[in-house]
C-alpha positions as CSV (number, residue, x, y, z in Angstrom):
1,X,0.0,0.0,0.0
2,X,0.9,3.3,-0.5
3,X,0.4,7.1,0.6
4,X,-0.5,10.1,-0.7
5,X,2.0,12.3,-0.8
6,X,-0.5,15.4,0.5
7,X,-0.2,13.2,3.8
8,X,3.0,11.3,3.9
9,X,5.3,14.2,3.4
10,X,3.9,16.0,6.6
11,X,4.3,12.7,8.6
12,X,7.6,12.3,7.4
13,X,8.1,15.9,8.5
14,X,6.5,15.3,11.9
15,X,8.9,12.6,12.7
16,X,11.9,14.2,11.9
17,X,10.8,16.8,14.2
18,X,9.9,14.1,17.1
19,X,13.3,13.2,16.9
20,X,15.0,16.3,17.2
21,X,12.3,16.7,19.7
22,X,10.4,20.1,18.3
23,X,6.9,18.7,19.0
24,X,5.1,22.0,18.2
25,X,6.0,21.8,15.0
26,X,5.5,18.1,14.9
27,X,2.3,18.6,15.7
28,X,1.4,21.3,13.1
29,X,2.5,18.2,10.6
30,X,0.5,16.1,12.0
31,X,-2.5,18.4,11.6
32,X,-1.8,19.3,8.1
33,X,-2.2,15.5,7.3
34,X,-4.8,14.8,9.3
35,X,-6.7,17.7,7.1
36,X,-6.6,16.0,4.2
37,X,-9.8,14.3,3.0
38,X,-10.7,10.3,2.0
39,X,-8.2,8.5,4.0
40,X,-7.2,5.0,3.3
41,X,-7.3,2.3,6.0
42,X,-3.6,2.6,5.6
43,X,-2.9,6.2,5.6
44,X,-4.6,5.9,8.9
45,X,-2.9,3.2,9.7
46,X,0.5,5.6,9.0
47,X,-1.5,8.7,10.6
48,X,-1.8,6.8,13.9
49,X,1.7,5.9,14.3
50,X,3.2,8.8,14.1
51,X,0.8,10.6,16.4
52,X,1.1,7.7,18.9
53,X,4.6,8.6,18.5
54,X,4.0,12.3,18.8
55,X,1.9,11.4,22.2
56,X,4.6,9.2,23.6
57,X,6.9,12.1,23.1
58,X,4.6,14.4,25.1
59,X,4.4,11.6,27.9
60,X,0.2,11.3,27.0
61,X,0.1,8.0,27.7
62,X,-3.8,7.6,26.9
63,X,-3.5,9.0,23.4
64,X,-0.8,7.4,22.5
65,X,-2.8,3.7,23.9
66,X,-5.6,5.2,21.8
67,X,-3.2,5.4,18.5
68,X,-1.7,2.2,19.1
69,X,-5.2,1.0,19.0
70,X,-6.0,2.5,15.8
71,X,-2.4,1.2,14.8
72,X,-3.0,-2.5,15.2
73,X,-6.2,-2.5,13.3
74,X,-5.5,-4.3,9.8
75,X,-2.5,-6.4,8.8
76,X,-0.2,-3.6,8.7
77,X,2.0,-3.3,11.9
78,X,4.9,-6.1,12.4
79,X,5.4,-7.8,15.3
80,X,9.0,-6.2,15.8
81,X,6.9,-2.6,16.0
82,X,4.5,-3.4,18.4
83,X,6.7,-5.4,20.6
84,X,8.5,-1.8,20.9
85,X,5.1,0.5,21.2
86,X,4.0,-2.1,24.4
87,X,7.6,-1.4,25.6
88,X,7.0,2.4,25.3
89,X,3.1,2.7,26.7
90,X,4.6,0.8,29.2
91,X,7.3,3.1,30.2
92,X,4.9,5.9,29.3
93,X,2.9,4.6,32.3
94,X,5.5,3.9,34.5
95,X,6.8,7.1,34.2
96,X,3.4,8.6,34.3
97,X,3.6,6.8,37.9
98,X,-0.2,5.0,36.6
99,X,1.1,1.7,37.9
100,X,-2.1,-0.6,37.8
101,X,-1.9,0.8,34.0
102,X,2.2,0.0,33.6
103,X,1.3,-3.6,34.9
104,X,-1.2,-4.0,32.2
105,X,0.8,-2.8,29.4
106,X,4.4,-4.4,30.4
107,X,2.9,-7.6,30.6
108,X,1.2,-7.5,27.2
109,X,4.8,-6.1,25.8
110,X,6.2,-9.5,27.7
111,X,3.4,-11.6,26.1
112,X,4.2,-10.6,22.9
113,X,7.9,-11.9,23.7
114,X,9.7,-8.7,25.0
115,X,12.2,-9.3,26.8
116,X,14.5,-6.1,27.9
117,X,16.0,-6.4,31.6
118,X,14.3,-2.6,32.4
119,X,11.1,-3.8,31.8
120,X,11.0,-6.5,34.1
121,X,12.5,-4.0,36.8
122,X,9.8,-1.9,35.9
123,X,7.9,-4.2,36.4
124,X,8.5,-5.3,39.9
125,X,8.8,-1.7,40.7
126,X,5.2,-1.0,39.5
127,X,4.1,-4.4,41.6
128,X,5.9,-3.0,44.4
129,X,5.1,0.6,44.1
130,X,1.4,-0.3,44.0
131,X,1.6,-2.2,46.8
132,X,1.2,-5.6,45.4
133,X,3.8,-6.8,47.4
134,X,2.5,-10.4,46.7
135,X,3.2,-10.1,43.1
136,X,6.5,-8.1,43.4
137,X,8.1,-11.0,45.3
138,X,7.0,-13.7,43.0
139,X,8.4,-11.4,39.9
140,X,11.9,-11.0,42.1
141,X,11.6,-14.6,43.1
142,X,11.8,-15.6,39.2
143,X,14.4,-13.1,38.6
144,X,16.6,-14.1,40.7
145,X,16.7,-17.4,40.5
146,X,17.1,-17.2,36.6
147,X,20.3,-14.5,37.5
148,X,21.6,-17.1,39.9
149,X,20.9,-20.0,37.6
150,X,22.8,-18.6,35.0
151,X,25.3,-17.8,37.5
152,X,25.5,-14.5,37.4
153,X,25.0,-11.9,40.2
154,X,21.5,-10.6,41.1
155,X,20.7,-7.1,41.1
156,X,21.3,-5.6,44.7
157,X,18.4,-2.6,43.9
158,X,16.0,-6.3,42.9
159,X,17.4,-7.5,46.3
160,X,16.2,-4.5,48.1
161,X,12.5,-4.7,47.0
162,X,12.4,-8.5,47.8
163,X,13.6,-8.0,51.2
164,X,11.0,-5.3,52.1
165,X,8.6,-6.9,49.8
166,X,8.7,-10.2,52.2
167,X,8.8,-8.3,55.5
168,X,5.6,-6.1,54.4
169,X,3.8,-9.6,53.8
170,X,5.7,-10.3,57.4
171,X,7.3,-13.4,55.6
172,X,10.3,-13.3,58.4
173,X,11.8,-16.6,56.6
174,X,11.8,-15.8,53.1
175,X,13.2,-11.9,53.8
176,X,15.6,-13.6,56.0
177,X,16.8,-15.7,52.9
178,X,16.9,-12.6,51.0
179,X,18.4,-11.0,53.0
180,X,21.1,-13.8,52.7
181,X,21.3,-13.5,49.4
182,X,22.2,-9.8,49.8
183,X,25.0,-10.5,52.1
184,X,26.3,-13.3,49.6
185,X,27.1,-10.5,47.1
186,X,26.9,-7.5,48.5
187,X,28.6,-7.8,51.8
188,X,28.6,-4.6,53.6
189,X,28.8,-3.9,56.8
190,X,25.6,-2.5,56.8
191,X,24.1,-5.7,55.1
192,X,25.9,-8.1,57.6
193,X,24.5,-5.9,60.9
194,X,21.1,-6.2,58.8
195,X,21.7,-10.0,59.0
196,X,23.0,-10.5,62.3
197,X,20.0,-8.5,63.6
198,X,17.5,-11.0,63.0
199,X,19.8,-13.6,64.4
200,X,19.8,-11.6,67.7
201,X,16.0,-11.5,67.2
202,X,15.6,-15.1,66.8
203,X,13.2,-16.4,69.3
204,X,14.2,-18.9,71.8
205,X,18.3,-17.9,71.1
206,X,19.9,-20.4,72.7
207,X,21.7,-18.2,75.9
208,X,24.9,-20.7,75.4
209,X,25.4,-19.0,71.9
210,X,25.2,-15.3,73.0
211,X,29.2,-15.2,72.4
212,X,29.4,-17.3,69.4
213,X,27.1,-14.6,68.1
214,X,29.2,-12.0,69.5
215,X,32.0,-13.5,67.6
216,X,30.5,-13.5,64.4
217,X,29.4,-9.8,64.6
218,X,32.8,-9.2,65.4
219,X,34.1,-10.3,62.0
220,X,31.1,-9.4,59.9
221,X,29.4,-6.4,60.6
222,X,31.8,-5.1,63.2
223,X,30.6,-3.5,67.0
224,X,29.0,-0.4,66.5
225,X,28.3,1.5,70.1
226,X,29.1,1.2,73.5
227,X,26.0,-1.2,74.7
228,X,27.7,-3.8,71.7
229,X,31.2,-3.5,73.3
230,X,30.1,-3.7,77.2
231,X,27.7,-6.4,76.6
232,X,29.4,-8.9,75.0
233,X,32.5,-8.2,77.5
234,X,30.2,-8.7,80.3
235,X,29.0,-12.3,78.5
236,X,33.0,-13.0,77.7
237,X,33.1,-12.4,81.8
238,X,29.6,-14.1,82.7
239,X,31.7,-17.3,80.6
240,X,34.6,-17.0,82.4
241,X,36.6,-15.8,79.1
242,X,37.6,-12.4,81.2
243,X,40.8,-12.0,79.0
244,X,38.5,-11.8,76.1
245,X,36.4,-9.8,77.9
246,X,39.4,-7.1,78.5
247,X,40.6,-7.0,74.9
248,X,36.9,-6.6,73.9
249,X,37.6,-3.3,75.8
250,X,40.3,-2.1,74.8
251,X,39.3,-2.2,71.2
252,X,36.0,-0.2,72.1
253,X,38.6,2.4,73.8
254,X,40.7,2.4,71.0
255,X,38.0,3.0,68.5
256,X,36.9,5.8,70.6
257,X,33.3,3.9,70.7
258,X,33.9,3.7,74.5
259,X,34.1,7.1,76.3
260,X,33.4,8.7,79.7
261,X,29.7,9.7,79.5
262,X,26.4,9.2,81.5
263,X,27.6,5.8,82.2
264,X,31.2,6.4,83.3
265,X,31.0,4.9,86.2
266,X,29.4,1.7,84.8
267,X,31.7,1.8,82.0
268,X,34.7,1.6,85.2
269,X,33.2,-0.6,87.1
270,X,33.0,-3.1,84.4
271,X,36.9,-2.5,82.7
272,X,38.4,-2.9,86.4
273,X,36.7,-6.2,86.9
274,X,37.4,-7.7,83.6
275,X,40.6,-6.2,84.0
276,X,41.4,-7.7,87.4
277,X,40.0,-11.1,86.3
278,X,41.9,-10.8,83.6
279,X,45.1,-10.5,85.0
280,X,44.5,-13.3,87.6
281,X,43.9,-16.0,84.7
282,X,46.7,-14.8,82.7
283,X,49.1,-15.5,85.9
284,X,48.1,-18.9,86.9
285,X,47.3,-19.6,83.2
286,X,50.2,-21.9,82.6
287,X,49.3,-24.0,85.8
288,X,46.2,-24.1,84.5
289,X,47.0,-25.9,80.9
290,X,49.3,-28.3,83.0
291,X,46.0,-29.3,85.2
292,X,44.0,-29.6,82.3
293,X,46.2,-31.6,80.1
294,X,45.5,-34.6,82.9
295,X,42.2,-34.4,82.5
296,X,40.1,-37.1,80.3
297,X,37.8,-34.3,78.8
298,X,39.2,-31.9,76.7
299,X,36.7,-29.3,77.8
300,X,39.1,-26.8,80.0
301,X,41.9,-27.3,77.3
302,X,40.3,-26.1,75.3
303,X,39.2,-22.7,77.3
304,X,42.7,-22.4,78.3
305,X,43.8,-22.5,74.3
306,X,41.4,-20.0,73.4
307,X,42.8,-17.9,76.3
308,X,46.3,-18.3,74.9
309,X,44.7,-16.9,71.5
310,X,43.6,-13.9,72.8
311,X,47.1,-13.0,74.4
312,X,48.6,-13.1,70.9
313,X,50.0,-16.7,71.0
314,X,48.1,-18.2,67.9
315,X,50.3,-21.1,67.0
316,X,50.1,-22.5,70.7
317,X,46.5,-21.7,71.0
318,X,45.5,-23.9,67.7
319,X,47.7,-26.6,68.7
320,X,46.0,-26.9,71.8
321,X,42.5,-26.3,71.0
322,X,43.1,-28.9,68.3
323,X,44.7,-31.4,70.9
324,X,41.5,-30.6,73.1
325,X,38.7,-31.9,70.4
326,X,40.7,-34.9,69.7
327,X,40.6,-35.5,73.2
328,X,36.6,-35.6,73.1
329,X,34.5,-32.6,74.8
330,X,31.6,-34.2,76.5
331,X,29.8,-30.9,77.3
332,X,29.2,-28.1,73.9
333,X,31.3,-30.0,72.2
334,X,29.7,-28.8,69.1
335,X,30.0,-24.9,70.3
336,X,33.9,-25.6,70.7
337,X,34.2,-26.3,67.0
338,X,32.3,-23.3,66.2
339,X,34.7,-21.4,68.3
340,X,37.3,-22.6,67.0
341,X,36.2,-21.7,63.4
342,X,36.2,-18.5,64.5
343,X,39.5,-18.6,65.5
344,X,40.6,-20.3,62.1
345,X,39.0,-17.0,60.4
346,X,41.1,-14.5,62.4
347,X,43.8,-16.3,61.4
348,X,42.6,-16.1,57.7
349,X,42.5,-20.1,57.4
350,X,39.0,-20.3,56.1
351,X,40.0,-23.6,54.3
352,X,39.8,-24.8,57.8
353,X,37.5,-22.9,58.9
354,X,34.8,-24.4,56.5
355,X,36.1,-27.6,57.2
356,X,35.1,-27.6,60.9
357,X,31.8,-25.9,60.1
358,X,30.9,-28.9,57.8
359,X,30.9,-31.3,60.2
360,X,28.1,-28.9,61.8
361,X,25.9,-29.0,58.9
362,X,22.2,-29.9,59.5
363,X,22.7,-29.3,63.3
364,X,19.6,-27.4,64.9
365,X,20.5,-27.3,68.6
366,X,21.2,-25.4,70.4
367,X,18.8,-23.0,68.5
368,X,20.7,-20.9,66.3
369,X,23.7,-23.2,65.8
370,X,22.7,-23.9,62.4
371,X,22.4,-19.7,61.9
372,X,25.5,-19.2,63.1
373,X,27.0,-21.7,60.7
374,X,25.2,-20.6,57.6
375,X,26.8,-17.0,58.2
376,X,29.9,-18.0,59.0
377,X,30.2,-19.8,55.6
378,X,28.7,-17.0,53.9
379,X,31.5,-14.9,55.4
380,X,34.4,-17.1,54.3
381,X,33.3,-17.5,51.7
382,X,33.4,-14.0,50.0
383,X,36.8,-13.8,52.3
């Protein structure tokens, strides 16, 4: 089919001005051949086109849906263009902020096999900007798993919206395993104290795990204010690590976290006992490691090797807390190994490390062992 020339030189006109974005003028164009009498099905075909073009340009989203409309009436419009006029009244609407409209139109631009990566984040956005959190998670959900399928890395702005998506639907597990995800490639600190957070808030947290936790904030997301420092040296004390307890101290001192304020005396009272206790275990330590090494149970070994650790002497510690578990520890025998995992990572011997922590797979008690373990793998992981 063809076109008069009375109306094709105008339209031809009128895009070149779209282009170079003078839609006044476009416009004028588009009225000139809109004047012109006894149209053919395709010349308005043609005509509807370019002003659906001329009202996507505008950001009119309705008129240009109402061109497009005209558009796909006869045989005339290939598949190639209206795949990309449901991509642009999609985006039209998006941008528009219609959402409930963008859905609509993205997912008849999908239907007809579009397939661009800002679509589907438009998408999820619209879901999730709508407040359809429902649907947004299931549209991140199938992301995702296709990104990590592929093996490639997910989004961390997709990440985001799945997180919040899940906790608005107060879905604790599956923003917790989002959340994971998040910390598996995007490990900020911020991310990690995100992480560790729900671990602290996990009910029933088994009290025997409080420094394991500790431990693993530590090395993750860091201690961020005077209540992390002082309680988890009060914990290191209430479990008779005090010489933990004091270097706990001494690095919330010498960040400058810990400082004379409205709980100075608190703040004394507590470095002068785990100071004092200190001090006495580090003097009859040695005595100590000669006892225990009599002992059948490796239990106090152990303790006494992680107290060797903390005072700087790694190679003696390991040796010992090594010699320990192959003696067999009757009693948290299980929260030993975790320990020293934690050790192993300091020490920047994650091969180790994960090796320990794999013989702790599937292990749910005490609750938040198996927590603990996930993170820590996480962590060495990316290490």
């Amino acid at each position: 089919p063809s076109v008069r020339p009375e109306i094709g030189n105008p339209l031809l006109d009128a895009r070149r001005l779209i282009i170079e974005k003078n839609n006044g003028q476009a416009a004028a164009k588009v009225q000139a051949a809109e004047a012109v009498a006894d149209k053919t099905p395709y010349e308005l075909h043609i005509l509807a086109r370019v002003k659906g073009a001329l009202a996507s340009a505008m950001g009119d989203a309705d008129l240009a849906v109402q061109q497009y409309e005209l558009a796909s009436q006869g045989p005339w419009l290939k598949q190639t263009d209206k795949v990309a006029s449901l991509q642009a009244l999609g985006a039209l609407y998006y941008n528009a902020k219609n959402y409930a409209k963008a859905i609509d139109w993205i997912e008849k631009y999908q239907q007809a096999g579009g397939d661009d990566p800002s679509m589907k984040m438009a998408l999820t956005r619209s879901y999730y900007l709508k407040a359809d959190y429902a649907n947004a998670a299931k549209a991140i959900d199938i992301e995702v798993g296709k990104t990590l399928s592929a093996g490639k890395v997910p989004d961390e702005t997709q990440l985001k919206l799945l997180i919040d998506s899940r906790m608005r639907l107060k879905d604790e597990a599956g923003s917790t395993k989002a959340l994971e995800t998040m910390v598996q490639y995007y490990p900020s600190q911020a991310n990690w104290r995100s992480l560790i957070a729900r671990l602290w808030a996990k009910p029933q947290l088994a009290p025997r795990l409080q420094m394991d936790v500790f431990r693993l904030q530590m090395a993750t997301a860091g201690l961020a204010d005077e209540a992390d420092y002082t309680d988890m040296a009060a914990w290191a004390l209430q479990e008779g690590s005090s010489i933990e307890a004091s270097k706990v101290l001494e690095q919330g001192y010498a960040s400058g976290v810990l400082v004379a304020g409205d709980k100075a005396r608190e703040l004394k009272l507590l470095t002068d006992k785990a100071g004092k206790a200190a001090a006495e275990d580090q003097n009859t330590l040695e005595k100590d490691i000669a006892r225990a090494s009599t002992l059948p149970d490796g239990f106090a070994l152990f303790n006494y090797g992680f107290n060797l650790f903390q005072l700087g002497q790694s190679e003696r510690a390991v040796a010992q807390m090594e010699q320990a578990l192959a003696k067999g520890i009757a009693r948290n025998g299980d929260l030993a190994r975790l320990r020293l995992a934690s050790v192993y990572a300091k020490l920047n011997q994650p091969e180790k490390a994960l090796e320990l922590l794999a013989a702790l797979a599937g292990k749910v008690e005490p609750i938040g062992l198996d927590d603990c373990v996930t993170y820590w793998k996480l962590f060495l992981r990316r290490s």
